[in-house]
C-alpha positions in Angstrom: -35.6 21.3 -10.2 -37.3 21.3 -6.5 -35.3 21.2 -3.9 -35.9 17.6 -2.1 -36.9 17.2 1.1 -34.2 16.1 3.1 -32.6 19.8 1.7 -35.5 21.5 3.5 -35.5 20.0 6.8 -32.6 20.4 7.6 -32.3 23.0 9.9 -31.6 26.8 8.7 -28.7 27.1 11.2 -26.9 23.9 10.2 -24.6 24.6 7.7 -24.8 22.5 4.4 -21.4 21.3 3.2 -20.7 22.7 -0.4 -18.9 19.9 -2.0 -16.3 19.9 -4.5 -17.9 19.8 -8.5 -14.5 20.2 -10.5 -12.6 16.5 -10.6 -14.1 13.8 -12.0 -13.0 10.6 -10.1 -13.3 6.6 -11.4 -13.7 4.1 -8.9 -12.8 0.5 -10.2 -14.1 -2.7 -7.9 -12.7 -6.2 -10.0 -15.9 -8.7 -10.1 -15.1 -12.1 -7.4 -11.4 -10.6 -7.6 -10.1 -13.5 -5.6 -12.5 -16.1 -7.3 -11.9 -14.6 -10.5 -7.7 -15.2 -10.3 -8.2 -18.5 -9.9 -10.4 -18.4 -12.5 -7.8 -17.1 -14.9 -5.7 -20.0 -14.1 -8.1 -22.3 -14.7 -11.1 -21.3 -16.8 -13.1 -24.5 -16.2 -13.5 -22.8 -12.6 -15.7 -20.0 -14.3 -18.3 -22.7 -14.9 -18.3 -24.4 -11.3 -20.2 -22.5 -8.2 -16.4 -22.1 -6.5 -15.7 -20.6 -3.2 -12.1 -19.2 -2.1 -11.7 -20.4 1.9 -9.5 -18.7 4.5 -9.4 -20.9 7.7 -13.5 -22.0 8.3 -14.0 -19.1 6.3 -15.7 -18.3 3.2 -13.7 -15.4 2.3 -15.6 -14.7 -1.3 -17.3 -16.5 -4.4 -18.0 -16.6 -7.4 -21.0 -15.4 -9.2 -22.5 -18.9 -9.7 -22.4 -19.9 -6.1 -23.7 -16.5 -5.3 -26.9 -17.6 -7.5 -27.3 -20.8 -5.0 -27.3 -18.9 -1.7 -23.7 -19.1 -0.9 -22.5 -15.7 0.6 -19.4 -14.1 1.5 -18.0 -14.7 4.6 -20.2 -17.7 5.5 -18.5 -21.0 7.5 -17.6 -23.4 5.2 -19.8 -25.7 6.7 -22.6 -23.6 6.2 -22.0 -22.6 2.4 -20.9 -26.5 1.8 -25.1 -27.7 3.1 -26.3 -24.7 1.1 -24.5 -25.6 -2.0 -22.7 -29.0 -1.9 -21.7 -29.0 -5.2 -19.2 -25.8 -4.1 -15.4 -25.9 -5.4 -13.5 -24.9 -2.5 -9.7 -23.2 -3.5 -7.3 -22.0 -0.5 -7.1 -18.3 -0.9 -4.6 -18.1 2.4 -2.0 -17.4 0.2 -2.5 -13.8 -0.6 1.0 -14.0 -3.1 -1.1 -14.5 -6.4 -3.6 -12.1 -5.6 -1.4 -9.5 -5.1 0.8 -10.1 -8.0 -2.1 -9.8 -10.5 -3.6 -6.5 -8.1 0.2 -5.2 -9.1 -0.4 -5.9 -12.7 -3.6 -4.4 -13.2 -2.9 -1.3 -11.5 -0.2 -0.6 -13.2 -1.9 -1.1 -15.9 -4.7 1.8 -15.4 -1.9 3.9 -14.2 -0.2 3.8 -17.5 -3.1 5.7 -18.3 -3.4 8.6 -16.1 -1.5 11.9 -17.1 -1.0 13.2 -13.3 -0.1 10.0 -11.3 -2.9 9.9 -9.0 -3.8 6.6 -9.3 -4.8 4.9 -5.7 -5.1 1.6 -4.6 -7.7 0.2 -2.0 -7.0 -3.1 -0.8 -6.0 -5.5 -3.9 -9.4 -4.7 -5.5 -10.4 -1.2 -6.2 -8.7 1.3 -7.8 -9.5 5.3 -7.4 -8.5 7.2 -10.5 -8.4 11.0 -10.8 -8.9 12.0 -14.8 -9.6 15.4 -14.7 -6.8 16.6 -16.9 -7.1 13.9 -19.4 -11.1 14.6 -19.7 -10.7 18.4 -19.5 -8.5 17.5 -22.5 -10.8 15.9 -24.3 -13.9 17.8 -23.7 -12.1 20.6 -25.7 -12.0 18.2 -28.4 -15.3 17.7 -28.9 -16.8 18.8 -32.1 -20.7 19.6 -31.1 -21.5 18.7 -35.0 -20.2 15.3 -35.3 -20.5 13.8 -31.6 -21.3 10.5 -32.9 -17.9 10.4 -34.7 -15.5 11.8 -31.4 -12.2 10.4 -30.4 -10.9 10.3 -27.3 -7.1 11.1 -27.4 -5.4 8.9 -24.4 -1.8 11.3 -25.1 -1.2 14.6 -25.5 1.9 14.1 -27.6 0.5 11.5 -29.9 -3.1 12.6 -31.3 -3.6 8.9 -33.0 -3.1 6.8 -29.9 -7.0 6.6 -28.4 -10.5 5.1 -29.2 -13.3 6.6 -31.2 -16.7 6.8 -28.7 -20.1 8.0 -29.4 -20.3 11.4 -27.5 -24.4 12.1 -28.0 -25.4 10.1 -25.0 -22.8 8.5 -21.8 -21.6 4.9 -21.3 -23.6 2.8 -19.5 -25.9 3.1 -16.6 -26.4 7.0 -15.4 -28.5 8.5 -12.1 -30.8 9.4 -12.8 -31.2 7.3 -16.4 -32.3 10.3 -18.1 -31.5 14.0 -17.3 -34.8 15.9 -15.8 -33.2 18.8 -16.8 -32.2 18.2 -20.8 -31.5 22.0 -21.4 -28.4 21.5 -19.0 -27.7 18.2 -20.0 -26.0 19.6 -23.3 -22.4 20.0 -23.8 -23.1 23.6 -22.4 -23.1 22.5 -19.6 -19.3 22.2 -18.2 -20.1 19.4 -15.4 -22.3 17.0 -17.7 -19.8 17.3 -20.8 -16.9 15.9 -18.5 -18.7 13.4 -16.8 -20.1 11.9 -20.2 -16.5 11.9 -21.5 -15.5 10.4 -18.5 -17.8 7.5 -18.7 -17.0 6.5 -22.4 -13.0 6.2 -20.5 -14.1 3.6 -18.2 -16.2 1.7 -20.6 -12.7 1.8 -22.5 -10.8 1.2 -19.5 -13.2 -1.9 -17.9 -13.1 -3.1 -21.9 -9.3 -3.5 -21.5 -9.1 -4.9 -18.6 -11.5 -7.8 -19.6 -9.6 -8.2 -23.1 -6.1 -8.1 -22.0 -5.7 -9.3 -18.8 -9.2 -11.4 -18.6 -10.8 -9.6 -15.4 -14.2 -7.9 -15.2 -14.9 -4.8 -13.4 -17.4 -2.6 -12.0 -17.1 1.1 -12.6 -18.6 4.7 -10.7 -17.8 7.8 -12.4 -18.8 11.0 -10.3 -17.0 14.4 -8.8 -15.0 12.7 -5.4 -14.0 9.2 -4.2 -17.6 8.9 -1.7 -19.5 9.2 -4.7 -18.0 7.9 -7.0 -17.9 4.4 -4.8 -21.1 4.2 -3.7 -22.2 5.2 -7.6 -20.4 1.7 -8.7 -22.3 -0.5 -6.4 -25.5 0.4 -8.4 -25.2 -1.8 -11.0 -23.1 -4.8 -10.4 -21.5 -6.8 -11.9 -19.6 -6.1 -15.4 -21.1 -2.3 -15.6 -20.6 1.1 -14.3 -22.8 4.0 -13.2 -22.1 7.8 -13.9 -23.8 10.1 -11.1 -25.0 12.8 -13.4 -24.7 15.3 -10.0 -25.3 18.6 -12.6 -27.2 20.7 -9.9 -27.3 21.5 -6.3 -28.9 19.2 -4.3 -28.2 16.1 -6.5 -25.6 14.2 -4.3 -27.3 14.8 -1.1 -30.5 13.2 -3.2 -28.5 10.0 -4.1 -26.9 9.7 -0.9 -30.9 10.0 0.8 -31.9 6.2 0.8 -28.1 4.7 1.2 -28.2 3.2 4.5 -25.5 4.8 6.7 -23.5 1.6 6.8 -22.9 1.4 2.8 -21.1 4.8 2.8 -17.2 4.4 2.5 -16.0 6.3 5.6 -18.6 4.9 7.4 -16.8 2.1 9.7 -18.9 -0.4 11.8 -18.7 1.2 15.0 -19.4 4.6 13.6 -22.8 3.0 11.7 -23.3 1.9 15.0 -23.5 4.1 17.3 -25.4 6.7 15.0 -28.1 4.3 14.9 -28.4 3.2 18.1 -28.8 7.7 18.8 -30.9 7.8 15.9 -33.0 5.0 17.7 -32.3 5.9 21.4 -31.5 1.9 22.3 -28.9 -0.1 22.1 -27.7 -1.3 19.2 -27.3 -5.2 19.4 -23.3 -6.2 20.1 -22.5 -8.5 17.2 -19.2 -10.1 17.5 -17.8 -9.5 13.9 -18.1 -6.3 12.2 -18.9 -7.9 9.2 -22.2 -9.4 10.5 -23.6 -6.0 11.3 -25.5 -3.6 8.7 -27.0 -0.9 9.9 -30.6 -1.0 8.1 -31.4 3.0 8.9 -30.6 5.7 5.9 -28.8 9.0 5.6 -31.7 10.2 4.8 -33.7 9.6 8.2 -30.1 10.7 10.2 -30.1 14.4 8.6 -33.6 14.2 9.4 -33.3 14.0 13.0 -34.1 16.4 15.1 -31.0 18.7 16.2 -28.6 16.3 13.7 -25.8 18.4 13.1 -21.8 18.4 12.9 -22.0 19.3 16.8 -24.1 16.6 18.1 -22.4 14.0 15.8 -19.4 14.6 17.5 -20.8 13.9 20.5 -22.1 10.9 19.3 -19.0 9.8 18.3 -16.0 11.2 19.8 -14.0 9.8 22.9 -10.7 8.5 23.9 -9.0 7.8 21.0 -11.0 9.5 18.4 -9.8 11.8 16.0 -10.6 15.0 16.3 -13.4 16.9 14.0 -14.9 13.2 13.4 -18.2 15.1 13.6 -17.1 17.2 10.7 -15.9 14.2 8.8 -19.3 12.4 8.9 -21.7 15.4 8.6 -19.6 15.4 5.2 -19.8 12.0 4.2 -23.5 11.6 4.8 -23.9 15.0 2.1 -22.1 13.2 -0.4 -19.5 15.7 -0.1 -15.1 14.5 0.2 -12.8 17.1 -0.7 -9.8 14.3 -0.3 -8.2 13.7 -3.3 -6.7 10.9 -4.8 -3.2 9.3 -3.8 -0.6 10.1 -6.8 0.8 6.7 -7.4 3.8 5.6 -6.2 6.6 2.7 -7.1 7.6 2.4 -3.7 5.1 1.1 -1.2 5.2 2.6 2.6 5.2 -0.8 4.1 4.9 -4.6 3.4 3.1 -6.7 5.9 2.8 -10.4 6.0 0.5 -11.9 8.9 -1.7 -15.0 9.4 -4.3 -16.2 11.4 -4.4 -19.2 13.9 -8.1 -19.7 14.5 -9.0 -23.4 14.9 -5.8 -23.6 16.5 -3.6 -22.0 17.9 0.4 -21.6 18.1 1.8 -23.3 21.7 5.2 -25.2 20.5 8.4 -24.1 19.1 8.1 -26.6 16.0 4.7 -24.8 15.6 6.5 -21.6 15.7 9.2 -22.0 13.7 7.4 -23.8 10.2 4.8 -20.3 10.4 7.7 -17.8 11.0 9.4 -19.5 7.7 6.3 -19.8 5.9 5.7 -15.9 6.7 9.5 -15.0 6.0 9.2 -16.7 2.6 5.9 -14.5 1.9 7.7 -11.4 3.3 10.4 -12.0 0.9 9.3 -12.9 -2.3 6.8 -9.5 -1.9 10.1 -7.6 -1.4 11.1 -8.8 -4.5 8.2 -8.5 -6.1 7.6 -5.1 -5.1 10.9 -3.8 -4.7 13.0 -5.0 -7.6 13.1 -4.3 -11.3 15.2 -4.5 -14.3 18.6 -3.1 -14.1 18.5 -2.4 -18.2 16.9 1.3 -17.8 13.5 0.2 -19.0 12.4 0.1 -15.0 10.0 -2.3 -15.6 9.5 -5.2 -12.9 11.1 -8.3 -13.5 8.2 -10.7 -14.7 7.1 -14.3 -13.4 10.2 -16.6 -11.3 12.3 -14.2 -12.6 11.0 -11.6 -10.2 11.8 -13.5 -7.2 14.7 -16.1 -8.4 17.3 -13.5 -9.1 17.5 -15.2 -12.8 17.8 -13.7 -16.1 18.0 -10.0 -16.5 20.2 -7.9 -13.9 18.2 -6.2 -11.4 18.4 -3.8 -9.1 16.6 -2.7 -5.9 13.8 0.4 -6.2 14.4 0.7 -2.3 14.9 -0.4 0.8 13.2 -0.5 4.2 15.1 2.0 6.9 14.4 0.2 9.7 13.3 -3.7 10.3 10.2 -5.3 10.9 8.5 -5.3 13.4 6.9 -8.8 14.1 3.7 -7.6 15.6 2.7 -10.6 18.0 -0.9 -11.0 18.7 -2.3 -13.0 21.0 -5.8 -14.5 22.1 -7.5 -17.3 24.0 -10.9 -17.3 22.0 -11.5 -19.4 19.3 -11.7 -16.9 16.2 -11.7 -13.8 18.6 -12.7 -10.2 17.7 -9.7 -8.7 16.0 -10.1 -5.8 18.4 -9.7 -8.3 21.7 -6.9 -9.4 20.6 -3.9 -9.0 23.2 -0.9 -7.3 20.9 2.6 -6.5 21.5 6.0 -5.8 19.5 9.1 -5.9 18.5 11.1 -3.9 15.7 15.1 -4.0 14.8 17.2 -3.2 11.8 16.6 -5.4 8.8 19.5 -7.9 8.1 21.7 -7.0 5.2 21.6 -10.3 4.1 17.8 -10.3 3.0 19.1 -8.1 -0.3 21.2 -10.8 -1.4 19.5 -11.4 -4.9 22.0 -14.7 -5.7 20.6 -16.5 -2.7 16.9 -18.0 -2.8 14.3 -17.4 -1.2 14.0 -20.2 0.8 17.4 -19.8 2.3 17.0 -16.0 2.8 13.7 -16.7 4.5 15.0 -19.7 7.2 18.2 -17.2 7.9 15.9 -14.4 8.5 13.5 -16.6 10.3 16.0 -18.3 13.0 18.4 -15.1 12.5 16.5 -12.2 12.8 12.6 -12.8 13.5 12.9 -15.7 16.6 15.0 -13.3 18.7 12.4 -10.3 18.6 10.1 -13.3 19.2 12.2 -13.8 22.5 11.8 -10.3 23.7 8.1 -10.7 23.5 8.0 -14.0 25.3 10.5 -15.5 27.6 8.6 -18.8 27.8 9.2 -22.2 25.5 5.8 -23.0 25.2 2.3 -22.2 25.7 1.9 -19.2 24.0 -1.4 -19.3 22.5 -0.8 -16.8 19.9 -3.9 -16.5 17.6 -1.8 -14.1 14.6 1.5 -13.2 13.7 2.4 -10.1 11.6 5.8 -9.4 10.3 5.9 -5.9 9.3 9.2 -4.1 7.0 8.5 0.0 7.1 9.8 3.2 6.4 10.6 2.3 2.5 14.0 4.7 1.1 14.6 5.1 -2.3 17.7 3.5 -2.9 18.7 6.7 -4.7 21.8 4.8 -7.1 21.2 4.6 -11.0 22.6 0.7 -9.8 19.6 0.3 -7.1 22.9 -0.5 -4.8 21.4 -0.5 -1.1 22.6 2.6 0.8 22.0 6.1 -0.8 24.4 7.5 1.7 28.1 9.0 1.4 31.2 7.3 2.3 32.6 8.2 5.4 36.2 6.2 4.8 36.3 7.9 1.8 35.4 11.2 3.4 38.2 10.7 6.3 40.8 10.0 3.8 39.9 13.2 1.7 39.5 15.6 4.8 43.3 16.5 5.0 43.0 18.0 1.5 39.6 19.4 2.1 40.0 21.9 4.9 43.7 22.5 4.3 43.5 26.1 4.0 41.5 26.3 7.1 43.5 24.4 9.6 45.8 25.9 11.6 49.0 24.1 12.6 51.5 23.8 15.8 54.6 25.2 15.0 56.6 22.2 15.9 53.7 19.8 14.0 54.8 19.9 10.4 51.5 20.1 8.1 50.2 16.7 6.7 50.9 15.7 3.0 47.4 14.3 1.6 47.4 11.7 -0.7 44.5 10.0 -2.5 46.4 6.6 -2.9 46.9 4.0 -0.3 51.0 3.0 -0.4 50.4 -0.8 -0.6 48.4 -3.0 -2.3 47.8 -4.8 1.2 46.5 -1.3 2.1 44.2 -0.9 -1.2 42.1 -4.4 0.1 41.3 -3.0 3.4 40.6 -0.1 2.6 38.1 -1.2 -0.4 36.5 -3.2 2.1 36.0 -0.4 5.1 34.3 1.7 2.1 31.5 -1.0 1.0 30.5 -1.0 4.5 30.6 2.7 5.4 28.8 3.7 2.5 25.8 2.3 3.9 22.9 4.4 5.5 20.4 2.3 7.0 20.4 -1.2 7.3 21.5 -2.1 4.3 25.0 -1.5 2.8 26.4 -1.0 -0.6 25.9 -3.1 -4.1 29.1 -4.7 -2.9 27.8 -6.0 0.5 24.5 -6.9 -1.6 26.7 -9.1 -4.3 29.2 -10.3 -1.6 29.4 -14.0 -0.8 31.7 -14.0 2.1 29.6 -15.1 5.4 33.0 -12.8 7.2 31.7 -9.7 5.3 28.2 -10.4 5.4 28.7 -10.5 9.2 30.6 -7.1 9.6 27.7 -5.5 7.4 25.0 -6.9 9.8 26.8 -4.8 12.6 25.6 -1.7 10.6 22.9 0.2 12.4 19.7 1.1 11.3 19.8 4.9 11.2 23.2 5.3 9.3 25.7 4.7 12.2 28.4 1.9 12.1 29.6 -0.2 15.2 33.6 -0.4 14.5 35.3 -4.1 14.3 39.2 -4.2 13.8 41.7 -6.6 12.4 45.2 -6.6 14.2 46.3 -9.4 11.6 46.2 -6.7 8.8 46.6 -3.8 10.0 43.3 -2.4 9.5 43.5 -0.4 13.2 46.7 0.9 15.2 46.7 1.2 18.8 47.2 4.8 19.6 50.7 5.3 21.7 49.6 8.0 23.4 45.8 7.7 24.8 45.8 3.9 23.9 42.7 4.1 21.6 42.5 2.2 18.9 42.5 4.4 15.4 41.8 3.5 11.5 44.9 3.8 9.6 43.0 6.4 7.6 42.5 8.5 10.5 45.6 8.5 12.4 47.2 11.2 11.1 44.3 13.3 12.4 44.0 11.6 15.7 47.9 13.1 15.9 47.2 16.4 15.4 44.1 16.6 18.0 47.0 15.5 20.8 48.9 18.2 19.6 46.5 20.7 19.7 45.2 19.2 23.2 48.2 20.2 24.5 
């Protein structure tokens, strides 16, 4: 095989990335994913040209509009005299799409052996199969290809599909092998990516059968390559990169202009080009209306391109550091990062919205978006966060899910500290997201948000007028005139709950823990001689006693914001109150009762004590003196 000519012009002293050949990586895109949910719902959509608007926006469409000159992103105004015909559905909303995103991931994670199953936005899905294919590749028997079966479990040799293993699935690059002495089951590389395209055919089958959604596939050896392989052939299809020898990748990646390569943002597109063509590159005023129309190819083939001069290029204020590196990479087709293993627990759950036609300047304008966010914020909680408490740990399905009806549930986590309602603000009408003017807020997430008894709708106004509007407050001291162009309400820094129950608060029980100290360091306290040495006893001497001190426990038991599956359950507003004095990083700020005798007033220093720990507030007096 010659080597091609980008290889030999790059200069001798530039050093050529070697990338990664040994994991073979899937890359899933859903066809129209937002189009194609409300398709699902109603399948006399499939036949209409149907566009799915956000604001004045056309946020994406269907195939059939597509065919009549509608495009993503367009104005509504402008897609509606291009194609007047066009079925317009509100796609604001992101709940549904996010639900089904759920569902079909889990669902192609149900089918990877090591967990690293990765999630980009709500419609691709990264998949690293190398252990299943290496698997199966030692199946193989080289004299009855035709009659192969791929084995989707190690433990059960029946579950799986039978697949043709003399030629791949679908589309390849190149379409046929110039080398077909290596492309033989010899060869290591082309056996696992042919086995790994007859799994996506199987995989994009299912997806389509059982759940109703078409996909596009790209099968290759890392996540750039793999991406950029499934935009080949679109839609309903996949493409294998057959990159067997060196050179290959860097050949693909030659005519792919700069701005199509995943790593390659708009302002990094940008400013290589306007290098590459020493002028400035035209300011557009949305990212999405800029594509950069020169290719890798005629970057690597500038003079004095290398690693060095692309950081120059790029770096500045702000800039991570070795950006150079990154995109020298990228542009060779070479990623050594691998895929996310999956995880139950997201990092964070976001809500925001946009005010573009107009903005927010009234407090009756204020409050209906910061309940219409707090019901989104919510329900995704639930959604996300809760499953069935009857050890199956699968996610409550449907109204159920978010209801708190039907099967017990129980919470996978919780969020450490609260929200922060990110406050964005801007003058322009539909302003560049990167002029807008942001500030925020955070604070500890309200116990009362893990009530699962209470709906949504009454969680969400609490947390709205409770919790959300004060933060507001700190941000803006003003009644009025605001002009805020977005609100995000943000929860973060997701604990597992850590209890078989999924009761909020993983931490220990500091009443319980005062009570049993006595008994604990006995033998290595030493006593006054005129301080007689404590009796410890595990049992409170009344049943007056027994209430409070039940009731001290379900609070201090909680670490983070959150309390235990008793403050979670409990329908008193008194207690719900003394758990939202709980502090976000584990601390608790004391309340006392002189009514039942929940505190004593110290005689000596006047302080007032827990019954619980009087008897050791005693003996630090007598050792004091």
């Amino acid at each position: 095989m010659t080597t091609p000519l980008l290889m030999r012009q790059t200069p001798r002293t530039t050093k050529i990335p070697t990338p990664k050949d040994d994991r073979i990586i899937l890359h899933f895109d859903y066809d129209c994913f937002y189009a194609s949910v409300f398709e699902n719902e109603n399948p006399a959509l499939k036949a209409l040209p149907l566009g799915i608007k956000q604001k004045s926006i056309l946020a994406t469409s269907n195939y059939v509009a597509r065919a009549r000159g509608v495009k993503k992103l367009m104005l509504i105004s402008d897609a509606e005299k291009i194609c007047p015909e066009l079925v317009l559905r509100n796609g604001e909303d992101l709940t549904r799409f996010r639900d089904v995103s759920k569902k079909l991931w889990s669902f192609l994670r149900s089918h990877s052996w090591n967990r690293k199953v990765e999630r980009l936005g709500l419609d691709e899905v990264f998949l690293n199969v190398t252990d299943i294919i290496e698997y199966n590749v030692q199946l193989l028997n080289p004299n009855a290809l035709a009659h192969s079966f791929f084995q989707l479990s190690a433990q059960d040799p029946e579950k799986g599909f039978g697949f043709d293993a003399s030629a791949s699935f679908g589309c390849t690059i190149p379409p046929k092998c110039p080398d077909a002495d290596g492309a033989t089951l010899g060869n290591p590389s082309y056996a696992r990516l042919l086995v790994a395209s007859h799994l996506a055919g199987y995989l994009r089958h299912k997806l389509e059968e059982d759940f109703g959604y078409t996909s596009t596939c790209g099968v290759s050896t890392n996540k750039v390559l793999a991406k950029l392989a499934g935009t080949k052939n679109k839609p309903k299809n996949q493409t294998t990169l057959l990159n067997l020898h060196e050179g290959d990748a860097l050949s693909f990646m030659g005519e792919s202009p700069i701005r199509e390569i995943p790593g390659m943002g708009f302002k990094t597109s940008q400013l290589v080009e306007s290098h590459i063509h020493q002028r400035p590159t035209e300011a557009v005023p949305h990212d999405h209306e800029y594509s950069a129309k020169i290719t890798t190819r005629e970057v690597l083939e500038h003079p004095g391109m290398s690693p060095g001069l692309l950081e120059k290029i790029l770096g500045g204020p702000g800039v991570e550091r070795g950006i150079g590196d990154k995109v020298w990479n990228l542009l060779h087709g070479v990623d050594n990062a691998d895929v996310k293993e999956a995880s139950d627990i997201p990092t964070q759950i976001s809500i925001e919205d946009t005010y573009v036609t107009k903005t927010l300047n009234t407090q009756a304008e204020l409050m209906r978006e910061l309940h219409a966010l707090s019901r989104s914020l919510i329900r995704r909680l639930r959604v996300d966060l809760v499953v069935a408490n009857d050890d199956s740990g699968h996610a409550p399905t449907g109204e159920t899910a978010v209801s708190g009806t039907g099967t017990p549930q129980k919470w996978l986590a919780y969020p450490r500290r609260y929200s922060r309602p990110s406050v964005i603000d801007g003058s322009q009408q539909a302003p560049p997201r990167d002029n807008y003017n942001r500030s925020s807020r955070s604070s500890p997430l309200p116990t009362f948000v893990f009530g699962l008894k209470d709906g949504i709708d009454y969680i969400a106004e609490r947390l709205a007028s409770e919790a959300i509007l004060p933060l507001f407050r700190r941000l803006h001291s003003e009644r009025q005139n605001w002009n805020l162009a977005l609100i995000n309400i943000c929860v973060t820094n997701m604990v597992p709950t850590g209890n078989e129950d999924g009761s909020i608060g993983g931490g220990r029980d500091i009443a319980k823990m005062f009570k049993t100290q006595d008994a604990k360091l006995k033998e290595f306290t030493v006593y006054s001689n005129d301080l007689p040495a404590p009796v410890a006893t595990s049992q409170p001497s009344s049943s007056r006693e027994l209430s409070n001190s039940s009731e001290n426990s379900a609070a201090a038991a909680a670490q983070g914001p959150t309390g235990t599956a008793e403050s979670v359950a409990n329908d008193n507003d008194d207690h719900d109150r003394q758990m939202e004095d709980i502090e976000a990083e584990g601390t608790m700020t004391a309340w006392d009762d002189d009514d039942n005798g929940e505190c004593r007033r110290c005689p000596e220093c006047g302080q007032r004590i827990p019954e619980f720990a009087m008897s050791a507030h005693r003996r630090f007096h007598a050792l004091g003196d």
